[in-house]
N, C-alpha and C positions, 0 to 999 in steps of 0.2 A: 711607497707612493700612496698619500692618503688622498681621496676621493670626499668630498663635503658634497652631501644631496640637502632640497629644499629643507629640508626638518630639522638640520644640522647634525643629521646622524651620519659617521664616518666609517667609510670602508676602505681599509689598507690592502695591499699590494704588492706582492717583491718584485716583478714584472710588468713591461706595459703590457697594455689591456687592449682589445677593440671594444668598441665602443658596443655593440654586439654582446660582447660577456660580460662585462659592466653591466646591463642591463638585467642581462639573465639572470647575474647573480643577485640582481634586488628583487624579479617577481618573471618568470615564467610567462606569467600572461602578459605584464606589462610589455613585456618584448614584443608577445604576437603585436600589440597594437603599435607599439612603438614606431616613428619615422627614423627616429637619431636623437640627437640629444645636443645643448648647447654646452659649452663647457669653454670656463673662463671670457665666457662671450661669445665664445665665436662658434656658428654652427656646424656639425659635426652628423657627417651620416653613418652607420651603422659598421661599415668598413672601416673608418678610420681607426686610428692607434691614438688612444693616451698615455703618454709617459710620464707626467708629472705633477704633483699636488696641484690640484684647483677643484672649484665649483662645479657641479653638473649635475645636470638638468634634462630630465628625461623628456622628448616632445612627441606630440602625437599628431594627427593629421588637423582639427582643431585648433592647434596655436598656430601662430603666426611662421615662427622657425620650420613647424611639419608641414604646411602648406608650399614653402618657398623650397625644401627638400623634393616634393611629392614633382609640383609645377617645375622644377630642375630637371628632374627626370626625363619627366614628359617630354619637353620641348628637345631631349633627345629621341626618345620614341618617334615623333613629328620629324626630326633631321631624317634618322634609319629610312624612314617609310619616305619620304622624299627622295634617298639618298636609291631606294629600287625602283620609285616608279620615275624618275627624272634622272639618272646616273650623269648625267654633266653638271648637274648644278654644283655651286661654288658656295660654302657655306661661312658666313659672318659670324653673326655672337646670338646666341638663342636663351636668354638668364627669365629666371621667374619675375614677375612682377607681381603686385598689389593684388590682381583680379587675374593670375593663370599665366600664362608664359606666352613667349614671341620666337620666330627667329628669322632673321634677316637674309635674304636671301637672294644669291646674283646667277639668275638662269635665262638664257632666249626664249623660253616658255613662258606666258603670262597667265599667270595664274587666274584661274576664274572661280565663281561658286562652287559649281560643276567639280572641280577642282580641289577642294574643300571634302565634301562627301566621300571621294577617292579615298585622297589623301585618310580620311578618318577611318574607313575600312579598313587599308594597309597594318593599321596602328594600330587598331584593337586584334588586327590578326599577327603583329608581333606580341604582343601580351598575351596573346594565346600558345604562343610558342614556349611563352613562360621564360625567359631569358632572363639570368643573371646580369647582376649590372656591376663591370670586374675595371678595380681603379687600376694602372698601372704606370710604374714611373721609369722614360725614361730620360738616357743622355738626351740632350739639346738636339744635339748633332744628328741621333736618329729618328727624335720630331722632325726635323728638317728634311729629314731624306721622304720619311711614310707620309707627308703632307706633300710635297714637290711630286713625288710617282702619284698623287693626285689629282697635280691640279689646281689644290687648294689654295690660292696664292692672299686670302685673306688669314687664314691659320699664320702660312707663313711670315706676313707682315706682321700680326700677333707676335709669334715667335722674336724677332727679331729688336721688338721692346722688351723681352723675358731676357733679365743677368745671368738668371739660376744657371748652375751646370745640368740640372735633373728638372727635368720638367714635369706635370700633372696629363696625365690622358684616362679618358673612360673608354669603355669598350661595352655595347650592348650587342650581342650576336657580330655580325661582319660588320658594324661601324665603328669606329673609331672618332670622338673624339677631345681635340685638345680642350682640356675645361679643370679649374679647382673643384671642381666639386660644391656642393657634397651632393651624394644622390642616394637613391632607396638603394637596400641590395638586390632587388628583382623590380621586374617589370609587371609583376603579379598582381603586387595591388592593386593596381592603375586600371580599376572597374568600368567607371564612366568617362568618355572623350569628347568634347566639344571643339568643333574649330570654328572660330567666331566671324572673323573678318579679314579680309588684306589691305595693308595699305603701304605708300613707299616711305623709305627709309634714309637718309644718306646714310653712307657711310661714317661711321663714328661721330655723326650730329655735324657734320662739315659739309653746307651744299656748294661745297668746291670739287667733294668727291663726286664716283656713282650714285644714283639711287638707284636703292635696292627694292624690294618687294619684297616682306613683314606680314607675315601668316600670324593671328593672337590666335589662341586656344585656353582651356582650361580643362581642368581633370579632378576626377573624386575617386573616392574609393566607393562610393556607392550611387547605384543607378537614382537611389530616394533624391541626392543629394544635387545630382545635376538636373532631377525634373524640378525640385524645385529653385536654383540656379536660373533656371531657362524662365521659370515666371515670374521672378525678380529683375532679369532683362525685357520683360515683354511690359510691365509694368514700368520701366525704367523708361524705353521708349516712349509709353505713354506720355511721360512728364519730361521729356527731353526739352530742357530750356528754350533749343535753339525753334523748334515747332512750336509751342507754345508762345513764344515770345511773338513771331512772326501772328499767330494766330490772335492772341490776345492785343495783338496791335502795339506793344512795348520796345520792341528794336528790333532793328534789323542789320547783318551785313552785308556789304557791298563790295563789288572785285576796283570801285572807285578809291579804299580804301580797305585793304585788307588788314584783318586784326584790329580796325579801330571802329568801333559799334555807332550805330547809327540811333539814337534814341530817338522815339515818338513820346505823342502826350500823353498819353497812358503810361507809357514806360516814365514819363517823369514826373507823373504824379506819385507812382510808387517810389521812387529816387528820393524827391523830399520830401515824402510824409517821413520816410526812413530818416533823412538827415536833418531834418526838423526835429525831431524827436529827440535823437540823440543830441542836438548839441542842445538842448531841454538839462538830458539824463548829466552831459558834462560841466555844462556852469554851475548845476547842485554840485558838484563833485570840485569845484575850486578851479575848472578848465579856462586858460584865455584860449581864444580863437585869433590865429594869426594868417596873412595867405603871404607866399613867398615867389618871386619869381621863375618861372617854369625855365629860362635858359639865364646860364651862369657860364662866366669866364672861366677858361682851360684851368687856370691857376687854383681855384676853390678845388676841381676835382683833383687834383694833383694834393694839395695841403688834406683832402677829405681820406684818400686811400683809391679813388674810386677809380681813378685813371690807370693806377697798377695792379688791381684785382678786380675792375669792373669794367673796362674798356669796352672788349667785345659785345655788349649787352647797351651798347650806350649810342645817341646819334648826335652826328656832329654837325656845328654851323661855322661860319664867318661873318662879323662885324665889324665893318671899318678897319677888314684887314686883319683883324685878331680872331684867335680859336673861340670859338663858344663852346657848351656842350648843352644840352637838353635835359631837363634832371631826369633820370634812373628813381631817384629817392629826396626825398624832401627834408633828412636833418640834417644836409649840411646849411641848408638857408634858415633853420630853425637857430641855429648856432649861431649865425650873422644877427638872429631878431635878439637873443641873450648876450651877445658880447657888445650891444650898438648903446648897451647904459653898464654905470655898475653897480654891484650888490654884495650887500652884506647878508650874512650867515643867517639874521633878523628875518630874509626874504624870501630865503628858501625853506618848503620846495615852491619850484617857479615848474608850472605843469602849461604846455602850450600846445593847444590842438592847429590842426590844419587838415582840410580835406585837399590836397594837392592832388593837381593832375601829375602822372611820371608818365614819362613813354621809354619801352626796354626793346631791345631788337629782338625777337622773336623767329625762329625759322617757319617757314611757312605750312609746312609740313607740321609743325604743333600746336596750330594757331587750333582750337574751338569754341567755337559761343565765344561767352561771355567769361569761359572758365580761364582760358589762355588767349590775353589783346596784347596788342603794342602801344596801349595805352590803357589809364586804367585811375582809379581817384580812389588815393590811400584815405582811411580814415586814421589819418598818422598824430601820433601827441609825443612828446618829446616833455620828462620830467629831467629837472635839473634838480637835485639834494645835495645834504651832506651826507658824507660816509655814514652816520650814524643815523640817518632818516631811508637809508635801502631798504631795509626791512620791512619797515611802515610802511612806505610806495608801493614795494613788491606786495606784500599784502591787499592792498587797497587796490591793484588792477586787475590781480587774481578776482575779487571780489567783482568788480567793476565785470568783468568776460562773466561771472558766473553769473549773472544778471541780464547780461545781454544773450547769453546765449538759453538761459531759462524761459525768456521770453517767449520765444519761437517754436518752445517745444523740442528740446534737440538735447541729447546725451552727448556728453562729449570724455575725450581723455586728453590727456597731457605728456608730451614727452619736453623729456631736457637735453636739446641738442648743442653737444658742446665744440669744442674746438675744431676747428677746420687745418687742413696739409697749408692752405694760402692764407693764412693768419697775420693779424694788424699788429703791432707791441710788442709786450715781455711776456715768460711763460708765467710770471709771478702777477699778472696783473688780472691774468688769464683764467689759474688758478683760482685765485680769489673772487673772481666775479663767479665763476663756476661753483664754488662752495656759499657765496653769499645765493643763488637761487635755490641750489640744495636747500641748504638751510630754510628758507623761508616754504618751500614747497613740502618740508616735511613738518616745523612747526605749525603747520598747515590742519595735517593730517591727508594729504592728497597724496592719490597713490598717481605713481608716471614712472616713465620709461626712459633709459639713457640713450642716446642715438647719437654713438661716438660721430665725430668729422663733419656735423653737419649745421655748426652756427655759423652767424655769418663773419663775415670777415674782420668783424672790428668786434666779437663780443658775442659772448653764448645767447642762448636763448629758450624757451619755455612756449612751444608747440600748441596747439589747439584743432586735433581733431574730431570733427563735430559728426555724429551718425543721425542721420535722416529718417525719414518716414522710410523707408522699403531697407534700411539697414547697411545703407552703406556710408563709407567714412572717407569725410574730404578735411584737408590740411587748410586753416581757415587764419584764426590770429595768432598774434607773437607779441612774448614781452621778451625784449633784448636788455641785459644790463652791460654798458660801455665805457671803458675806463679809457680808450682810446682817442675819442673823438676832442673830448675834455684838452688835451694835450696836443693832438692837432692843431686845434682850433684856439688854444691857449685863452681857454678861459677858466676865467678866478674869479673869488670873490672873497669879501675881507671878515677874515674870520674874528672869533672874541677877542681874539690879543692885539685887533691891529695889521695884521699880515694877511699877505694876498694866498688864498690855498686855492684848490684845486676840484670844483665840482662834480659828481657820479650823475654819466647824462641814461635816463632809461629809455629806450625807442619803444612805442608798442603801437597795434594796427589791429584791432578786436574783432574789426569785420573782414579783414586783409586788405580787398579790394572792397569798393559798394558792387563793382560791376559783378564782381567773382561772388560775392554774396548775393545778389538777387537774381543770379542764374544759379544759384542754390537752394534759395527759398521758393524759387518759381518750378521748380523741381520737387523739393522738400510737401510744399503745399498743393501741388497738382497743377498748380493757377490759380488755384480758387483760396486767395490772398482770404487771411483776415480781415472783419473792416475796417479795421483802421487802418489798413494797409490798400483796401483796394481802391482800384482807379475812379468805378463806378460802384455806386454801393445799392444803389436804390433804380430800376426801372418803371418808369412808369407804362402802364400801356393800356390806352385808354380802348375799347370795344370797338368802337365807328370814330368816324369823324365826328359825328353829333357831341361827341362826350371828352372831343378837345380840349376846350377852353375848361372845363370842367377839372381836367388832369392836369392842366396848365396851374392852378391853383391850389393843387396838392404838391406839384411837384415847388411851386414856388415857399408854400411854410414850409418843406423839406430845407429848402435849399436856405431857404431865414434862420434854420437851426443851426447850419454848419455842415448840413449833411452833401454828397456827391450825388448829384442826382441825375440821367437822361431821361427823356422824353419820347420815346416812339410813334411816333404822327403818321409811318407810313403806312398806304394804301393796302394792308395786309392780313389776313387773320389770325387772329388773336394766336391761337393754338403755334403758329409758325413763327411768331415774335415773341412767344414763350418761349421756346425752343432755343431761336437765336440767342435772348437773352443768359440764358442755362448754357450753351456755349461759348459764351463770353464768361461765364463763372461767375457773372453779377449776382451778390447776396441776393440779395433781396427783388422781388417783383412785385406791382402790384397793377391787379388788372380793375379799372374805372370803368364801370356801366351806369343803368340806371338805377339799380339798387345799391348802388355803392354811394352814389350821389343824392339819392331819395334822404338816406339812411345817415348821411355824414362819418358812415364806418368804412373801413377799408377792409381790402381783401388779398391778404398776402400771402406769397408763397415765397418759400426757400427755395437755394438753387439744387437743394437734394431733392424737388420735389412735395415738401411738406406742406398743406396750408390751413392757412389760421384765418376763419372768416370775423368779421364784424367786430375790426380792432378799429378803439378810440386813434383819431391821431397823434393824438397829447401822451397816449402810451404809446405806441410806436416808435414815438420821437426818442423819449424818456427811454424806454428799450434798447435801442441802436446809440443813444448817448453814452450808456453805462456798456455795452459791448465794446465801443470805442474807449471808454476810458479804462476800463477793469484787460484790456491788450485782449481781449478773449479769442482762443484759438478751436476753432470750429474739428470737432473730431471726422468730421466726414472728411475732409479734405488730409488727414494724416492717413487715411485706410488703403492697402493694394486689395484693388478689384480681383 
């Protein structure tokens, strides 16, 4: 059995291995720190058996693979300790996630804060017991029996979708359960415990089932690690879109429409300065602007794929008697604006933008902000080439995201998620569009991640997650390349010989949503928008009334320039409409007296507080002109307090 580690150096075998001696035998210490290890892809905890040549990859609690091990654990820890202070509860699926672990939970007990604190004591007083964490496999048959003298009746519904004859169970002290894995061998390391929140659950995402009640948590191996965890959430808070939006007067929602946001004019002056700009950044770039009808005849989703792998997600109408459907996604009407002339080879690439409204049915229970609507405006473009112009394209919106996302100040990474179990076409079409993004992502030079089973249904795609001010990472745009939709939608165009071929359509969406991005950047930034982005850029605030009319003719050569300017007239002190002003995150302030007025100079303050007396206006303007144009991103507003 040979063994290939990162370096390419190989370790052979005449036996399988646990994953455990495998590691021993490359470093001692590496083990102490060790989680598990990935191998051939798939994760892998310390317990487990390799039997066969492949890759592998030693993880530690720092990567991604050690974290989803560590949080697997836990959210068993969390079960045990539930499982003594609640002995009736009924326990669902408890898997790690992105930010620490869940588990679903059906008990006559309603969990409260209160609740929480318990619960977290129990649990760090099992890891103190020091419990091994022991895999054990068995017949079917006897899952069913030791889940049933339970109780368990969601195990055993589980059960019941499992073919195997041998099934997967963990065992941590007197709990038991059914789970693959993978997990730590002890509960030892499991240092620091947080339990975050509750909220309900359906059952398997169906609100035709129960709802359940969904304890989150998270865990470290060091106390350092979850104090500072805890001021990453308290600073998170601070910039929580949905408070900020409401606060900064930008949108709101309503139980008159749930999941669909309610924009104010502040919120949509930041909306188009953003899509002003960019459709600026896209006609340099060769983009037409096209808009497509929001509801479309049964038949288009039906020829598109979307009726047989997109239904549920999708809302339905009647016209005159016929089905409608509401678009979900905006390239099957993209396809209708490309096949409604024809074209030759001479024409392409034909690149068409659209900022389309879609609306997707959403469970209510996942609706937040801005980040998760049932409605939502793709910044979608749809490139149509020849086979032999992929490359170039691909290149050119790799570029086009690294631009847009450099703007903002934002690191981001890329992964390439390919084929999906509900897939559109042939495996060779599949394939190939899957090695044509390879390829360009590596003549690139870019480094990314595979993330088997997760493109979309008609065509792989090429990920964009972007990390924020305070470090965390949201899943944002996509370049899709689709060899399907072409062939659906039968469109050609006539190639050098004369003959009709067959177009490569690219899908891509840079900001995902506007809505999903500017409850990211309103987060990202604090509120406190760059100016070119903000609502209001300039306060004016005149001392007394006396000095009115005065402010009124500052604020108006402001507003001659092109600048955003209010006025402050009310009956209040100065000191208190500074304030207001600084909690609205308005750049700029400037307070009007009679020395300000004597003098013809201004007196301005930043909204960190800083100020600059006895500026010309002609500089000011000229200052806040080039701030505006040069995109400048203010460092105070990227800082955790």
């Amino acid at each position: 059995m040979k063994i290939t580690l990162p370096d390419g150096a190989v370790r052979e075998y005449d036996a399988p291995k646990s994953v455990k001696d495998i590691i021993l035998d490359i470093s001692a210490g590496l083990e102490r720190a060790a989680v598990g290890a990935v191998f051939n892809g798939n994760i892998l905890g310390k317990s487990d058996t390799v039997d066969t040549d492949g890759d592998f990859k030693v993880v530690k609690f720092e990567d991604k693979e050690g974290k989803h091990i560590f949080w697997h654990t836990t959210s068993h820890v969390m079960a045990y300790a539930i499982k003594r202070l609640f002995p009736d509860t009924k326990f669902a699926i408890g898997p790690a996630i992105d930010n620490g672990f869940y588990y679903d939970l059906d008990t006559e007990h309603r969990f409260s804060p209160e609740d929480l604190e318990t619960i977290e004591s129990e649990m760090k007083k099992i890891v103190k017991e020091g419990y091994d964490v022991e895999k054990l496999s068995l017949p079917r048959s006897e899952a069913v029996e030791l889940f049933k003298n339970d109780n368990q009746d969601y195990k055993l519904e589980l059960l019941e979708g499992l073919d195997d004859d041998t099934v997967s169970l963990y065992r941590i002290g007197e709990f038991v359960d059914l789970c693959k894995g993978p997990h730590l061998d002890t509960v030892k390391n499991i240092k620091a415990i947080k339990l975050l929140s509750i909220a309900g659950a359906y059952w398997r995402g169906d609100e035709n089932n129960k709802m359940l009640q969904r304890i989150y948590g998270i865990s470290f191996e060091k106390k350092s690690q979850l104090d500072d965890y805890v001021t990453r959430i308290e600073e998170a808070e601070k910039r929580d879109h949905r408070k900020l939006g409401k606060e900064l007067k930008l949108f709101t929602m309503h139980e008159e429409g749930p999941g669909f946001p309610f924009f104010h004019p502040h919120g949509m002056l930041v909306r188009n300065e953003l899509l002003n700009w960019w459709r600026n950044v896209l006609l340099k770039n060769g983009y037409g602007e096209i808009q497509t009808p929001i509801i479309l005849n049964e038949d288009l989703w039906h020829k598109s794929g979307h009726w047989d792998h997109y239904k549920e997600n999708m809302y339905f109408t009647k016209i005159d008697g016929d089905d409608y459907a509401v678009k979900p996604m905006n390239c099957p009407g993209s396809t209708i604006v490309y096949a409604s002339e024809p074209h030759s080879y001479r024409d392409l690439p034909i690149r068409l933008s659209e900022y389309g409204q879609v609306h997707r049915h959403e469970l209510s229970g996942a609706l937040h902000g801005l980040f998760r609507v049932r409605t939502f405006t793709q910044d979608d473009a749809h490139v149509y080439c020849l086979p032999s112009q992929v490359e170039e394209e691909v290149f050119r919106l790799i570029d086009l995201a690294d631009f847009l996302y450099t703007t903002f100040g934002f690191k981001y990474t890329m992964e390439l998620s390919t084929r999906p179990k509900d897939y559109m076409g042939d495996l060779e079409s599949w394939n190939a569009a899957e090695d044509a993004l390879k390829q360009a992502l590596e003549k690139k030079g870019l480094p990314y991640t595979i993330n088997e089973g997760d493109g979309a249904f008609y065509g792989p795609k090429i990920d964009y997650h972007l990390e924020d001010a305070i470090g965390r990472t949201w899943q944002c745009g996509t370049i899709q390349l689709d060899f399907q939709m072409p062939v659906n939608f039968d469109l050609t165009y006539v190639n050098e010989n004369g003959e009709k071929a067959r177009p490569v359509m690219l899908h891509r969406a840079l900001f995902g949503s506007i809505e999903r991005f500017l409850g990211i950047l309103i987060e990202h930034f604090a509120g406190k928008f760059p100016l070119w982005l903000a609502p209001v850029q300039v306060e004016v605030i005149p001392v007394s009334e006396k000095f009115t009319e005065g402010a009124k003719h500052i604020k108006d050569q402001l507003e001659a320039a092109g600048l955003r300017v209010e006025l402050d007239e009310r009956s209040e002190k100065v000191g208190y409409k500074i304030r207001q002003a600084q909690m609205q995150k308005i750049n700029y302030m400037l307070v009007v007296g009679e020395q300000e007025l004597e003098s013809g100079k201004l007196s301005v303050r930043r909204r960190n507080g800083d100020e600059l007396k006895d500026v010309a206006i002609e500089d000011f303007i000229k200052d806040l002109q080039k701030e505006i144009q040069d995109k400048t991103i203010d460092p105070e507003s990227l800082l955790v307090k």
